[in-house]
C-alpha positions in Angstrom: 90.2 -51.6 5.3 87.2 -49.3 6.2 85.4 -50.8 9.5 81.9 -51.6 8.5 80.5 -49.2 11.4 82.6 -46.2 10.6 81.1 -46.7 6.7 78.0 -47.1 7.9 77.7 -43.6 9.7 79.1 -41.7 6.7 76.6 -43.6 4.6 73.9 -42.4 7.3 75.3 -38.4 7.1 75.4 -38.4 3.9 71.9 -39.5 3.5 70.9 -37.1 6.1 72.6 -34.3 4.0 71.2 -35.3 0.6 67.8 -35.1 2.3 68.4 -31.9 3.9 69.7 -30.2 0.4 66.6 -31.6 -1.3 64.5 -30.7 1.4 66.2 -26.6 1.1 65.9 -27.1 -2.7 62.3 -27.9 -2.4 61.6 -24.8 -0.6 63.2 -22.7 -2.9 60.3 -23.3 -6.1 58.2 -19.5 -5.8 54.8 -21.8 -5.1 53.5 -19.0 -7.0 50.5 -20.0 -9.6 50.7 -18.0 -12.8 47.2 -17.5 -12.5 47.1 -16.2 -8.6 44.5 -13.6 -7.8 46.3 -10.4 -7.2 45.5 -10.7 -3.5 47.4 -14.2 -3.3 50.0 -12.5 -5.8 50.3 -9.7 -3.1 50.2 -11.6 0.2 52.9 -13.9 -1.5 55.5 -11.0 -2.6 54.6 -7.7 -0.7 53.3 -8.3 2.4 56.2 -8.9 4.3 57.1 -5.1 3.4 54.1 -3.4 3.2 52.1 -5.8 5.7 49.0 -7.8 4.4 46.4 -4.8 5.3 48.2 -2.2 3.2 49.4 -0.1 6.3 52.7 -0.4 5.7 56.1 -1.5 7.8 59.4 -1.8 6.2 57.8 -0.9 2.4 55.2 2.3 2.9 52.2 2.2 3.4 49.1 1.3 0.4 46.3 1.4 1.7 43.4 4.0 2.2 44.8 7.5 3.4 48.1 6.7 2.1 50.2 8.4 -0.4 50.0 5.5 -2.8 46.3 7.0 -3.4 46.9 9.3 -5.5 49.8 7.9 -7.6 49.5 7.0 -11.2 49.1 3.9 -12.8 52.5 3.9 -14.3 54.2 4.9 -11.0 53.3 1.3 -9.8 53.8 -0.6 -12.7 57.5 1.3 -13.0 58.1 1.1 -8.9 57.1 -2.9 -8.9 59.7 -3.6 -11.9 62.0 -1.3 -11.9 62.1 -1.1 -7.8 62.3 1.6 -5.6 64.9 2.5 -2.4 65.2 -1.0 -0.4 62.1 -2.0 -2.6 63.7 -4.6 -5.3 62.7 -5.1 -8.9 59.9 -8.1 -9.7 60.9 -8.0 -13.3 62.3 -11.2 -13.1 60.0 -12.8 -10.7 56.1 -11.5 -11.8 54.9 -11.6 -15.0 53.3 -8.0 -16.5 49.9 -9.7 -15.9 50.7 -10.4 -12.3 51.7 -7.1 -11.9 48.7 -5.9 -13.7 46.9 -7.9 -11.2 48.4 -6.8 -7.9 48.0 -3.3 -9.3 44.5 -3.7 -9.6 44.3 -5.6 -5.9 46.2 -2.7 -4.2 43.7 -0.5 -5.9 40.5 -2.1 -5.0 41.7 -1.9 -1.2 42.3 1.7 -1.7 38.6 2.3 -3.1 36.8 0.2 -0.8 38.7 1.9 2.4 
């Protein structure tokens, strides 16, 4: 026979895992809106890389003066689905509005800089 104190701390772990699971599980939703601005869009999926003011970091740099600049439409669109380098693919993750959306973002910053 189990003794009821030794059952009652395995009942207490295994609520303290189930709550940390659902807890990690929770965190893993995108928290993404499929209608985000392109800025939230951006600050939400390249930032981290190429840093929230376009300057760049571990993904190069966007912003004014950059090389981005003077790249084509299609060299975004194809570099944001396909990937690029370390860069990885959004094709699974952004919608082609979203992408038409951060595209259009990036590109704003670039003319107003």
């Amino acid at each position: 026979m189990v003794e009821t104190g030794a059952l009652r701390r395995v009942w207490m772990v295994a609520l303290v895992l189930i709550v940390l699971c659902a807890t990690v599980l929770a965190g893993c939703g995108d928290g993404l809106d499929a209608n985000a601005s392109g800025e939230e869009i951006y600050n939400a999926r390249c930032s981290s890389c190429h840093r929230r003011d376009l300057s760049g970091g571990i993904g190069s740099p966007l912003g004014p003066g950059s090389e981005a600049v003077d790249r084509p439409l299609e060299y975004y669109e194809i570099t944001i689905m396909s990937g690029k380098g370390r860069m990885p693919s959004f094709r699974s993750s952004l919608t082609e509005e979203q992408i038409s959306r951060v595209i259009d973002y990036v590109i704003s910053v670039q003319e107003a800089g």
